[in-house]
C-alpha positions in Angstrom: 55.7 20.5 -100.1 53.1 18.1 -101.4 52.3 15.4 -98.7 52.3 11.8 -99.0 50.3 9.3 -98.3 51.2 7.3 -96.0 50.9 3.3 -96.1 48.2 1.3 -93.6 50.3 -0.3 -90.7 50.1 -3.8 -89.8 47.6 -3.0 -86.5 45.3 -0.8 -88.6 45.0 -3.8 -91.1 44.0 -6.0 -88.2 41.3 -3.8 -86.5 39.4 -3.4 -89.6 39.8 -6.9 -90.4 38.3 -8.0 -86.5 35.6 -5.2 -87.2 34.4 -7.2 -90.9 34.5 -10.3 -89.1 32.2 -9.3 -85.7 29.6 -7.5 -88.5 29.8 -10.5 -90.8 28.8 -12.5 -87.4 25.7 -10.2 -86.2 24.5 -10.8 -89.8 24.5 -14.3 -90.1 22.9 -14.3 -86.3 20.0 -11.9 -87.5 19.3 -15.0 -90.4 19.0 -17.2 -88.0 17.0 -15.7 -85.9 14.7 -14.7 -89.1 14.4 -17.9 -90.0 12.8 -19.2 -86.7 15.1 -21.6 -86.1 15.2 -22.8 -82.1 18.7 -23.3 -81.2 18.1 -25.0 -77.8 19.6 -27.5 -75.8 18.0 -30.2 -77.3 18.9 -29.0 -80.9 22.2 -29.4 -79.4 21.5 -33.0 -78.0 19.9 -34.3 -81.7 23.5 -33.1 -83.1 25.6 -35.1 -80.8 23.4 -38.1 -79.3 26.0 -40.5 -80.5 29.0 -38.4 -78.1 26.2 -38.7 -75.0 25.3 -41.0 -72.5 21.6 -41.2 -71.5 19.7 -41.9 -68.4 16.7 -43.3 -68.0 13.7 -40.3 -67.7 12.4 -40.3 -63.9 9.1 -41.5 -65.1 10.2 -45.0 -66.2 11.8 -45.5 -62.4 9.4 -47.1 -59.9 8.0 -44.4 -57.6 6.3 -47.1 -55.0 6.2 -51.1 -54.2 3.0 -51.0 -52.6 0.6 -52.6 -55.0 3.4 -55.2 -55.0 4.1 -55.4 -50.9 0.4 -55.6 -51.1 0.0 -58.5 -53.5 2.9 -60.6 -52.4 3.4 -60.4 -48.9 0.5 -63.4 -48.0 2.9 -65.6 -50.2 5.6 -65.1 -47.9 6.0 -66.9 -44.4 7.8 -67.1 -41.1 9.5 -70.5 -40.2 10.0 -70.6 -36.6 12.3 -73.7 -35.6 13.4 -75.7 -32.3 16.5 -77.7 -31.8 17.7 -79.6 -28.5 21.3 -78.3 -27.3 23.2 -80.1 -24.9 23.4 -77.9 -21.8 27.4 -77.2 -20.7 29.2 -78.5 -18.3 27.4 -77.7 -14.7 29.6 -75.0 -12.5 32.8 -75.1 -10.9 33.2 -77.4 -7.8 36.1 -78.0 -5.7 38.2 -80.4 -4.6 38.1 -82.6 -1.9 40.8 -80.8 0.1 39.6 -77.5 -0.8 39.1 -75.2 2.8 35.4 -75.2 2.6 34.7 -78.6 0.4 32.1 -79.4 3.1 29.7 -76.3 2.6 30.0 -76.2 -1.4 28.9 -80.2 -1.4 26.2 -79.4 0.7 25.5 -76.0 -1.7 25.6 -78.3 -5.0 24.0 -80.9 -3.8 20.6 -78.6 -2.8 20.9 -76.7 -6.2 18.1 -77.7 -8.8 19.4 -80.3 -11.3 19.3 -78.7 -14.9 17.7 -80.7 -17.5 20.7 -82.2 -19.8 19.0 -80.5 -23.0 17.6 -77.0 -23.5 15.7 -76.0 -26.0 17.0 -73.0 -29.0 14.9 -70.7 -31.3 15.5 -70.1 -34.0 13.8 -68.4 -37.2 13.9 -67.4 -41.1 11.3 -66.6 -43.7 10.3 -69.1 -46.6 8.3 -68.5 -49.8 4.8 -70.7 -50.8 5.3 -71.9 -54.3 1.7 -73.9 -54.5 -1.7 -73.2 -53.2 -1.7 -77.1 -51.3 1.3 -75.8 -49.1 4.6 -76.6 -50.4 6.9 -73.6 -49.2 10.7 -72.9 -50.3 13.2 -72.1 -48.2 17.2 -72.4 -47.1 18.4 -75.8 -45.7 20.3 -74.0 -43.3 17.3 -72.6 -42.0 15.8 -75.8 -41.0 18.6 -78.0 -40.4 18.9 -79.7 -37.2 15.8 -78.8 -36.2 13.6 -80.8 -34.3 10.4 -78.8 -35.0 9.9 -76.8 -37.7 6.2 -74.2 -37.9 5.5 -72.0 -40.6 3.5 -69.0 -39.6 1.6 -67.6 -42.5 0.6 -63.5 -42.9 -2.8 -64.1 -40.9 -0.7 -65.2 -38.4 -2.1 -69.4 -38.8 0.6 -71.5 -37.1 1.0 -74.9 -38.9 3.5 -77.4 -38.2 5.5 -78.0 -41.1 7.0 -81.4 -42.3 10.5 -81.4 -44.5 10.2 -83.3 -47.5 13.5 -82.6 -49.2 16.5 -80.8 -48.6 19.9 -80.4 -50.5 22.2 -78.5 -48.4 25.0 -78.3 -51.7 22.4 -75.6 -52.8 21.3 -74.7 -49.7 17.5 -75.3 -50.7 14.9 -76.9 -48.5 11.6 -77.3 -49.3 8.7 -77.7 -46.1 5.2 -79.0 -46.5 1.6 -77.8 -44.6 -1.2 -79.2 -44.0 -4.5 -77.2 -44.5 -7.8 -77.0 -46.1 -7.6 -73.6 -47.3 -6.2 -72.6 -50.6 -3.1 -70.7 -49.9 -1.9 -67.9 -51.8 1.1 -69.3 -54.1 3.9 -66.8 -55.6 5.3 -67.5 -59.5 8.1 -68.4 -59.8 10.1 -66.3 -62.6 13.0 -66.5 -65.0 16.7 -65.3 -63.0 18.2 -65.8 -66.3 16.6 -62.3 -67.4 17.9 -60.3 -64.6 20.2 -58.0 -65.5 22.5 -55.6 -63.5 20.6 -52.8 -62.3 17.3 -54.2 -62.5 15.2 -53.5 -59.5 14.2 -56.3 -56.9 12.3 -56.6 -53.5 12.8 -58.7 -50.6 9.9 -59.5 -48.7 11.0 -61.3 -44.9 10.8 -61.5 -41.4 14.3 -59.5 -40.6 15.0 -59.8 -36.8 11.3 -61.4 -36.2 9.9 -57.8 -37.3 7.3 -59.9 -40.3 7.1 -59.6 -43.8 9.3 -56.2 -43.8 9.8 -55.0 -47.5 13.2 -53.7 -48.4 14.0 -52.6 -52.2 17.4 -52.2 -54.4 19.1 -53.3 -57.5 20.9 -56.6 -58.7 24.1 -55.3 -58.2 26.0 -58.4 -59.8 25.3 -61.8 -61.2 26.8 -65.1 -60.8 29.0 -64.3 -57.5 30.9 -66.9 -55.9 30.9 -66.5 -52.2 32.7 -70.2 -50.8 29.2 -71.2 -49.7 29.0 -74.9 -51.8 30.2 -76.1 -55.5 27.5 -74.8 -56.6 27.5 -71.3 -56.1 26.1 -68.9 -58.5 24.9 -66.0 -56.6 22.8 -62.8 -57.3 24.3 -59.8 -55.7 21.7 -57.4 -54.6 21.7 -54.2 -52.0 18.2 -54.7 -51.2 18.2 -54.9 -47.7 18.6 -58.6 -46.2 19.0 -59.4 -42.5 19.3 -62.3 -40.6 15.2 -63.5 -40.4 15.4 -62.6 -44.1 16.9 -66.1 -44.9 15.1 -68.7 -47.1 12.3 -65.7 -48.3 12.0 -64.2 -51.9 13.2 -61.8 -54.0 10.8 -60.6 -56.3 11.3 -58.7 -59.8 8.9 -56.1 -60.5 6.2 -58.4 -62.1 5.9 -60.3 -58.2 7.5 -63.4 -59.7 10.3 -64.5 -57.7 13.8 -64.4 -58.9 15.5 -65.8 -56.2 16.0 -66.9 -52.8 17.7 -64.9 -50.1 20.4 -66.5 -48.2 23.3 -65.0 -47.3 25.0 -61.3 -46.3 28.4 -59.8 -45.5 27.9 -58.8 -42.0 31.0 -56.4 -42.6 29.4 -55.0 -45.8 26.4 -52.3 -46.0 24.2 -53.4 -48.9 25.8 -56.6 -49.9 23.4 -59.5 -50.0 23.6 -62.9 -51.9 19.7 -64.8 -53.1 20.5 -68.3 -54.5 19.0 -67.5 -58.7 15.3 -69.3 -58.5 16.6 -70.7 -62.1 18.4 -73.1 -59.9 16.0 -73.9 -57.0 13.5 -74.4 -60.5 15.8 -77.4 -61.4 15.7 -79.0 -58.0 12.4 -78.9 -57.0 10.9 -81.5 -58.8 13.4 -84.1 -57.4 13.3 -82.7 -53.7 9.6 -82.8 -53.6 9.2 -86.2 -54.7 12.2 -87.9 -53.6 12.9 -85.3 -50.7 16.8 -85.9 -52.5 19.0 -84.1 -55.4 20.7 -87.0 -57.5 22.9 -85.1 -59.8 25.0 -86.2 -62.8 28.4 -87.4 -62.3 31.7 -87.2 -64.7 33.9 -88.6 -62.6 37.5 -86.3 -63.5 39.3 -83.5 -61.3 39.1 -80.9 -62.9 40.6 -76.8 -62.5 40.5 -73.9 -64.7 42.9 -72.7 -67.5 44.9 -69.9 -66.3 46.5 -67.8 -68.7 49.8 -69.2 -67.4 48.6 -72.5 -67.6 47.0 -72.4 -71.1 51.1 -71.0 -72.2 52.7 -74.3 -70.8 50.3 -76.3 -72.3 50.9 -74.1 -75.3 46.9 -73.7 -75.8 45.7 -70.1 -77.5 42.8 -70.3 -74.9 42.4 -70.4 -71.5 38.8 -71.4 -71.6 38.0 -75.1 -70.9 38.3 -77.1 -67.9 41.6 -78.6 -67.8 41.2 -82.5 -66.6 43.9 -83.1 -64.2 42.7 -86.6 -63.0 40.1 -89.6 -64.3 38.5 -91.9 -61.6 39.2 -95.2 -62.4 36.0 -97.2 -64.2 33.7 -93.9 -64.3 31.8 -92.4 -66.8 34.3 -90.4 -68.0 37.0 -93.3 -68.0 33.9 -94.7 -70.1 33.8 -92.6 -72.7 38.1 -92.1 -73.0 38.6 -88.8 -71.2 42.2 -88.4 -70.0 44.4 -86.6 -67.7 45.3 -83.2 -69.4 42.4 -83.3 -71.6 40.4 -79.7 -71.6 36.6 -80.1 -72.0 35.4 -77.0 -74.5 31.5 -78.0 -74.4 29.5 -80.8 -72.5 26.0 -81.7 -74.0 27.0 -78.7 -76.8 27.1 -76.5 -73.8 30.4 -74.1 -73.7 32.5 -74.7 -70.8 34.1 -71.6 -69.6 36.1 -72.7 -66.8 35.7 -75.6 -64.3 32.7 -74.4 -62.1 30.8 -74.4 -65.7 31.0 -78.0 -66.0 30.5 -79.0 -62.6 27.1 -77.1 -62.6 26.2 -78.1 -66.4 27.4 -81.7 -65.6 25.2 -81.8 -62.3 22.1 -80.7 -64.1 22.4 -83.2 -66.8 19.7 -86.0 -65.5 21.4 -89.6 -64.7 21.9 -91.7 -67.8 21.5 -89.2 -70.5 23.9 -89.8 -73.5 25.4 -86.7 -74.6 28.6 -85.8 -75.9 32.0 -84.0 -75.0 34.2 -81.8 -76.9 37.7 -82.2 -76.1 40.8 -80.6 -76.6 43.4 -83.1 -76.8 47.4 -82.3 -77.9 45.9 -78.9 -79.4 43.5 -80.4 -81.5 39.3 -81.3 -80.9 38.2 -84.7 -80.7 34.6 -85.6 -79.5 33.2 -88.4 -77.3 29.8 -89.9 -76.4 29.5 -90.5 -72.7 26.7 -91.7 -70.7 25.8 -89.5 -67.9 26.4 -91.7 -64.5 25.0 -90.5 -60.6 27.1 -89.0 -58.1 28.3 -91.4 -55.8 27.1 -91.9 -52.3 23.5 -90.2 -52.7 21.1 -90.8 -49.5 24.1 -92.3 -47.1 23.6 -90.4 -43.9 27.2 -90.1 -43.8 28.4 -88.5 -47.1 29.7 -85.3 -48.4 25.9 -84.6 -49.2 24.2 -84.7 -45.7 25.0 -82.7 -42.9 27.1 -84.7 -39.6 23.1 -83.6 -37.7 21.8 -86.9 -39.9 24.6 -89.4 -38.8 24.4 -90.8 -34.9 28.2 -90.3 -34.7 28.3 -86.6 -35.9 30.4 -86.7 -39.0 30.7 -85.6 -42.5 32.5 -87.7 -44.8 33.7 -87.5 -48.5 35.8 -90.3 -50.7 39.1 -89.3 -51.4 40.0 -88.7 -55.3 43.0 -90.2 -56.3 44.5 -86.6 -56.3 43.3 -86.2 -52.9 44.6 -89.5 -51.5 48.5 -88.8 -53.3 48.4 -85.9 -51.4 48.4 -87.4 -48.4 50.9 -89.6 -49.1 48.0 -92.4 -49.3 47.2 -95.5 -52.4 43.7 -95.1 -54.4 40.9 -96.5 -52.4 42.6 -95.7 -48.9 41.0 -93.4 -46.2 37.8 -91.4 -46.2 38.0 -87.6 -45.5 36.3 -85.7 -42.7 34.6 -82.4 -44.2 32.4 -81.8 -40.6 31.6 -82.5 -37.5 28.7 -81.5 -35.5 29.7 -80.3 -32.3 28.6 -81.7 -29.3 28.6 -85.3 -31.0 30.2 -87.8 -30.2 33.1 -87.1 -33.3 33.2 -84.0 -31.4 33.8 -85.2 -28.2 36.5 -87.4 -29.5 38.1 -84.6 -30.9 38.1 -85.1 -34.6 38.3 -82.2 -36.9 37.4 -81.3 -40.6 40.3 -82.8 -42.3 41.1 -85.6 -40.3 41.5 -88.6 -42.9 39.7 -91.9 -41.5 41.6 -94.7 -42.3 39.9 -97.6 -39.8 36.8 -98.2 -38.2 37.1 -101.0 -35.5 40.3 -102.2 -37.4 38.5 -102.6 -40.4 40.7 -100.7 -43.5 38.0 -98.6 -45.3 38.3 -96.9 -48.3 35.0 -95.5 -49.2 32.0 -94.2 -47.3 30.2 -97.3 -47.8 32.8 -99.4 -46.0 32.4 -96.7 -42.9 28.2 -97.4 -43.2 29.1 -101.1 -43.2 31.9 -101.0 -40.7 29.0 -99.1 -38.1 26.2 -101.4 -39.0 28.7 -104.3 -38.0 29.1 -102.5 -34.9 26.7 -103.4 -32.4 28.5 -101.5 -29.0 28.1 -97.9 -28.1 31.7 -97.1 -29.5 33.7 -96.7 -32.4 37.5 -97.2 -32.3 39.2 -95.4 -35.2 42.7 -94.7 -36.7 42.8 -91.3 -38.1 46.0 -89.5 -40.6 46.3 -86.1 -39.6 48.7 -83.8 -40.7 52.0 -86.3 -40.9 51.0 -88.5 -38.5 48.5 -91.3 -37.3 46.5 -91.6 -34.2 43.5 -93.6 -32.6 40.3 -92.0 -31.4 37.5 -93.6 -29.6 33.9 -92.5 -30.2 31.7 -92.8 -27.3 27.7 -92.8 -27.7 25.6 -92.5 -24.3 22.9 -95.5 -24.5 19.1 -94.1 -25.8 17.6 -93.4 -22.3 
């Protein structure tokens, strides 16, 4: 019987088929390696460097701050201050009837009298900006000090004089005397910082001097509740409390900014005040030993998105003017109520702490105009730039309750502020502090306390307070005070000088 051939089956077909293909492979393999060709990891990088991330090479990272520590730590000082605190009430006695009144009398009465005052350290770190001795630092460093000495590297005491302060910014600025030319540190640019760039703090952390600490700006423009100015770098460079008042420095030793504040919860979470903004101050604190800043004279809040829907805007940047102060610049120039400012002096306005900072930075009497947006459509107006009010009173929202004899910080009331309370424009003052161990304190008035009499005088304003206490010529003030929903009057009691 003649055989047949018998047709391929479906597996046979697929062998030699997998056989074809794994030759075909080793063949094209051997060209390659013919050829030379270097099929590496980087080959592999060339082909897909827009798919992949890169990091910096270790090189271009900074391997030591020595030169730097070396260079800039003469600029940097330690501010040792004193302040007089009233001592507290002396110990327990008893009664007259108590069992053994006789022997405690006698026991108190042959105990050493404590002075009525002792005196408190305290101490923080500061940076000198010229070689004649002017020397940056925080406010709250120095304020309510009695003395203030500035300790330079070679460890030269000087006493040191303020000659301006601005607590909204928390700036100070101290002056030595001394015939030597002192080493001065540059001040840089904060507005080039970017997040991630490296920074050193230089300071005098729990009186251990000029310890360096490094990091990163780990955010810009923070706002931490410290003033209406805030505007914050974010760095985890190392700052402690000592470090207060002293530089950060960028890489080039310029200083970038001012350390001031931490998060004593937080590891790594410190807060300099950007050197951009002690740059714009300085001139005016060290000649006037003041900050008179440009006034608008509107309340003001941001555009939520919510917000921006009911006022059926398509933005929600602006700030959106809620009230106008009667006769003030901005009344001036025909701002209204539910206007929204886009730009001031052709600056955008992004929300309302924008405006308050642009606004403040804009010198006194400087015409400039405002972009409005006004029923959904822009309208511009010139305005004349005017001066926040109640500049230099000891009293005001500017000045800290340590400068006023009665130990209170006051603010007027917006209109806003005074319908709130239930209360007509031009009624009552508001009480932002008090200074304990003062007189106010004594008395027992509190932050938010509305004053709406001095001696039975009606004020309205901080200056009618100033005027109502210079017309005071007794060692009391008798005031009416709103609080909460009701009213009550509190006497002020000043010992006489001794």
């Amino acid at each position: 019987m003649a055989s047949r051939t018998q047709p391929l089956s479906h597996h046979s077909r697929t062998g030699k088929r997998t056989l074809a293909a794994i030759a075909l492979s080793f063949f094209l393999m051997g060209l390659i390696a013919a050829s030379g060709f270097k099929w590496t990891g980087a080959a592999i990088a060339t082909e897909t460097q827009t798919l992949v991330t890169t990091v910096p090479e270790a090189s271009s990272r900074p391997t030591s701050f020595a030169e730097l520590a070396r260079q800039m730590s003469p600029t940097v000082v330690n501010i040792k201050v004193t302040k007089a605190r009233p001592v507290s009430s002396g110990p327990w006695q008893p009664r007259g009837d108590h069992p053994f009144g006789e022997f405690f009398e006698r026991f108190f009465k042959e105990m050493p009298q404590r002075p009525p005052h002792f005196r408190q350290q305290g101490s923080g770190s500061g940076v000198i900006i010229s070689p004649d001795g002017f020397i940056v630092t925080n406010h709250h460093v120095i304020d309510g000090a009695d003395t203030v000495a500035v300790i330079l590297a070679d460890q030269q005491e000087y006493e040191a004089k303020v000659v301006g302060r601005d607590p909204k910014t928390d700036l100070a600025v101290l002056k030595i005397e001394t015939k030597q030319t002192l080493p001065a540190a540059a001040l840089g640019d904060s507005d080039q910082l970017t997040v991630g760039d490296w920074v050193v703090a230089i300071g005098n952390p729990f009186g251990l001097n000029h310890t360096v600490t490094s990091g990163i700006v780990s955010a810009k423009g923070r706002v931490i509740g410290a003033g209406p100015y805030d505007d914050f770098i974010q760095t985890d460079a190392s700052i402690n409390p000592g470090n207060s008042g002293g530089p950060l420095f960028d890489l080039d030793g310029n200083v970038v900014g001012i350390n001031t504040a931490i998060i004593p919860q937080g590891q790594g979470i410190g807060f300099a005040i950007p050197v951009n903004i002690a740059k714009s101050l300085l001139p005016q604190l060290m000649e006037t030993g003041s900050v008179t800043r440009g006034y608008l004279g509107v309340s003001i809040q941001s555009l939520t998105p919510s917000l921006a829907q009911a006022l059926n805007l398509e933005t929600h940047k602006g700030a959106l003017v809620s009230d106008v102060m009667p006769n003030s610049p901005a009344d001036r120039a025909g701002i209204e109520r539910g206007d929204v400012i886009m730009t001031f002096n052709r600056e955008a306005i992004d929300d309302s702490r924008d405006l308050a900072t642009t606004v403040a930075a804009t010198p006194v009497g400087d015409d400039t105009e405002v972009l409005v947006l006004r029923n959904g459509r822009e309208k511009t107006l010139s305005l004349t730039v005017g001066a926040l009010p109640t500049q230099g009173v000891a009293t005001a929202e500017n000045e800290p309750p340590s400068r006023g004899e009665w130990g209170l910080q006051l603010r007027n009331l917006t209109l806003e502020m005074a319908r709130a309370q239930g209360l007509s424009d031009g009624q009552g003052v508001g009480v932002v502090a008090v200074r304990p161990d003062s007189p106010a304190a004594e008395a027992g008035l509190r932050p938010g306390d509305i004053v709406l009499q001095v001696n039975r005088r009606a004020v309205g304003s901080i200056d009618d307070v100033k005027s109502a206490i210079a017309d005071n010529d007794q060692d009391q003030l008798l005031l009416l005070v709103k609080r909460q929903q009701g009213n009550l009057f509190v006497a002020l009691s000043k010992e006489p000088a001794k």
